[in-house]
N, C-alpha and C positions, 0 to 999 in steps of 0.2 A: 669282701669287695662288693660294691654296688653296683648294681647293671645300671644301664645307659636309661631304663625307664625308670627305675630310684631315682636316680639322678634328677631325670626331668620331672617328676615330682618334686623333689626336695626343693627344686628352681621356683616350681609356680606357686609351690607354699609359699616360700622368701617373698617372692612376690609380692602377693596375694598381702601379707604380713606388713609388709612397707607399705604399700597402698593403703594401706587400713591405718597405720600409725599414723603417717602421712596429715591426716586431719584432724589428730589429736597435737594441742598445743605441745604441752606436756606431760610429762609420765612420770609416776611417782612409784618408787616400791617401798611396801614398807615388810619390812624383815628382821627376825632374833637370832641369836643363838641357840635358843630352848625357848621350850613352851612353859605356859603357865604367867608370861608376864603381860597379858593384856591388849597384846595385838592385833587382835580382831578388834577388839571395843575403840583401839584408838585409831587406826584404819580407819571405820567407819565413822566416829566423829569428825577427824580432820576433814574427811570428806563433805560430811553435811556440814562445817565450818566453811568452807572451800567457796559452798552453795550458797550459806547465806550472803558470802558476799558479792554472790549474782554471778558468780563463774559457773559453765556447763559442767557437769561433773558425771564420769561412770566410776561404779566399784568391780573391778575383776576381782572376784573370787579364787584364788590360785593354789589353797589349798585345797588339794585335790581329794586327800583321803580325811581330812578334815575339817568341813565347808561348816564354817558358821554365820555368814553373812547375812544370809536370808533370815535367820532365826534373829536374829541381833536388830533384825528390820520390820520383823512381823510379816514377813514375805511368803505368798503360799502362791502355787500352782505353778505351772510347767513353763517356760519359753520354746515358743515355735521357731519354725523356719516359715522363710517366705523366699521363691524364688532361690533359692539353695543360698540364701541368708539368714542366720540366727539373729531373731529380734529378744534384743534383751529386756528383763520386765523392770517396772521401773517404780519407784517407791520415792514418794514425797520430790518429784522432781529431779530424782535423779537414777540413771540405766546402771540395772546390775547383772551379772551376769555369775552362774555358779551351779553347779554342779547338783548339788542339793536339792533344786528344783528339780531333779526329774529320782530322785531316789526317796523308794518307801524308808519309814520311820525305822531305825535302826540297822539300815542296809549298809552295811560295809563295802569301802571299797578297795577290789581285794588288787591291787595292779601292781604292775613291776614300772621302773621307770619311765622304759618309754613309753606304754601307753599314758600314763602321766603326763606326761612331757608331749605327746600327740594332741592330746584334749586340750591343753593350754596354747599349743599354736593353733588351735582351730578357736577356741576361743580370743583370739589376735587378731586372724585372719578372714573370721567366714563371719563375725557378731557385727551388725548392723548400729556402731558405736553413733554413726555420724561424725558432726563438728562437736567436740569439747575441747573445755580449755585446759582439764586437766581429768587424767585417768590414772586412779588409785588402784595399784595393786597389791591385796594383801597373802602374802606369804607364806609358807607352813615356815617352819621353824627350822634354826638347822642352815645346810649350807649343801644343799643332797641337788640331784636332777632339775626340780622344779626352780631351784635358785636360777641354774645356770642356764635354762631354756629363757626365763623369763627376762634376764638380764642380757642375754645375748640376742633375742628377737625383740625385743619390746624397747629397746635401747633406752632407758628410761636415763632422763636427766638429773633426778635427783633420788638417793636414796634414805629411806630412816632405820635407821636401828631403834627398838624398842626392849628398854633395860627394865631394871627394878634396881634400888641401892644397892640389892644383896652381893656381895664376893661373887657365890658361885654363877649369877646371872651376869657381871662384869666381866667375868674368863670370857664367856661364851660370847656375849656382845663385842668383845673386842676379835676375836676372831670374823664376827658377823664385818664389822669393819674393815680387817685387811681383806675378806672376801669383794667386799664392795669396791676398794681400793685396786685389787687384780684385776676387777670385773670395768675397770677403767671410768666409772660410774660418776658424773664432772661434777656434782655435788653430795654432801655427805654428811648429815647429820642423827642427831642421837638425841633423843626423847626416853625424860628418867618419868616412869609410871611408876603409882603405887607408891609416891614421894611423899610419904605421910599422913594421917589420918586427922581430921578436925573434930575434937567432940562435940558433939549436935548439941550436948547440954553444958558445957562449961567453956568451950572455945580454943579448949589448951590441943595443942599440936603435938601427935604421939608419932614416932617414928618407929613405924612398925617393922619396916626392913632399912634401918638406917635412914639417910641424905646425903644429899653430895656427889654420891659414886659417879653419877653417869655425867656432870658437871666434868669432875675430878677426869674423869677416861676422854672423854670427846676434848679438851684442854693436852692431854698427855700425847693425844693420839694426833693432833692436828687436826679435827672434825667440828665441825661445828653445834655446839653447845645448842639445838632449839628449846627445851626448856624445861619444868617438870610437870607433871600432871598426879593430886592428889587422889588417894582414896577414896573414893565416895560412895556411902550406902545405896543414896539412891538411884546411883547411876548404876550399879550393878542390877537394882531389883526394876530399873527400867529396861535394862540391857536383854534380861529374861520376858521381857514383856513383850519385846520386839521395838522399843522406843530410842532410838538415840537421846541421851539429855542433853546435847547440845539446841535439840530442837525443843523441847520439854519445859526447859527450866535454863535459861540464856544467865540467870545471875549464881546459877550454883558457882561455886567455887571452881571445880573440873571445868566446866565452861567456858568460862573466865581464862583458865588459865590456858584451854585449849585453843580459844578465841585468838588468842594473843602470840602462839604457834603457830597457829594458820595464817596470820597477818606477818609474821615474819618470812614463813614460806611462800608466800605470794609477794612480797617485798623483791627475795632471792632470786628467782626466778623471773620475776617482771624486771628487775635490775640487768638481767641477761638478755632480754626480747631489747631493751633500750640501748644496750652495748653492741649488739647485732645490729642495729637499725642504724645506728650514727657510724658503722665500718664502710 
């Protein structure tokens, strides 16, 4: 049972939390079934896609015991407070926020849920987001604590699932789906990564974990299809560099392909601010 000052706590957080959502247009999560298919890498370009086409954009970091965001951006050093506000640090125009920043090189973190789930509603509620027009949050994997805090405080309007062709990565993702579905989440789509590889020297199209699947599952499932995004060398040995390639290299193929997902998500979603306005 919770005594009457839990209580009043739990109140000023919600608070606190809606206030702060409040001036964010909208809110994006992006979330798997399992790890290993790319979701940090696509997190963070759709965002810097988001940007180039002149929308305010932050990235929450939301995995908690797995923060790659800052590394994936070339991002170093600590974010402060100001006035018992967290100013988040910000890279190529756009506020991120993440855990990572304040943890030495190889530090574990070692938590049980709710402290998880306590740091992500403080990263909600106390980060000095400002106005944007959209706030990307990317996900650990899975469908555990961090899902359900972020989905239920953060009210986000649209969610992504993030596949591979593979079988075993399709179980999972479709799980990640009816999660999103429960989570009452009013849009819902599925991005196939790792949708084949282009040879740099002959041009021929290798499908390294299949095609199709995540097409084939968002059609089965009623979700919306947003698109697939190829293999790319040098997206990965930019990714290590701390480069996004959407910024990098706008004609790579990933690019391109990711370019044209973020212009459908910003379609979605501005389709709804228009349907709202004319009610």
């Amino acid at each position: 049972m919770l005594t009457e000052e839990q209580k009043k706590q739990i109140e000023i957080e919600n608070k606190k939390i809606a206030e702060n959502m409040h001036n964010i247009k909208h809110r994006i999560v992006v979330f798997s079934g399992k790890g290993g298919v790319g979701k940090t890498m696509v997190s963070v370009n759709l965002a810097y896609g988001l940007h180039i086409l002149r929308y305010k954009i932050g990235i929450l970091d939301a995995d908690v015991t797995g923060p790659n965001v800052p590394k994936m951006l070339g991002l170093s050093g600590e974010f402060f407070t100001f006035k018992n506000r967290i100013i988040p640090l910000e890279s190529n125009g756009v506020r991120v926020i993440s855990i990572a920043s304040v943890l030495t090189k190889d530090q574990p973190v070692i938590w049980r849920g709710p402290m998880r789930s306590k740091l992500l509603n403080q990263f909600l509620g106390d980060v000095e987001w400002g106005q944007l027009d959209y706030l990307v949050a990317d996900l650990p994997p899975g469908t555990g604590d961090e899902i359900l805090t972020m989905t239920q405080k953060m009210e986000p309007d649209m969610a992504i699932i993030v596949t591979t062709p593979q079988e075993v990565s399709l179980i999972d993702s479709g799980r990640a789906i009816n999660m999103a579905k429960k989570m009452e989440i009013p849009k819902i789509g599925v991005i196939e990564n790792m949708s084949g590889l282009i040879c740099p020297h002959c041009g021929y199209k290798i499908d390294l974990f299949g095609s199709g699947g995540g097409k084939k599952q968002a059609e089965e499932m009623n979700v919306k299809f947003l698109g697939a995004l190829p293999v790319n060398l040098e997206a990965r040995k930019l990714a290590d560099e701390g480069k996004p390639i959407i910024l990098v290299n706008k004609e790579a193929d990933i690019s391109i392909a990711a370019l044209s997902i973020v212009s459908e998500i910003a379609r979605i979603l501005n389709s709804d601010d228009q349907t709202s306005e004319n009610q």
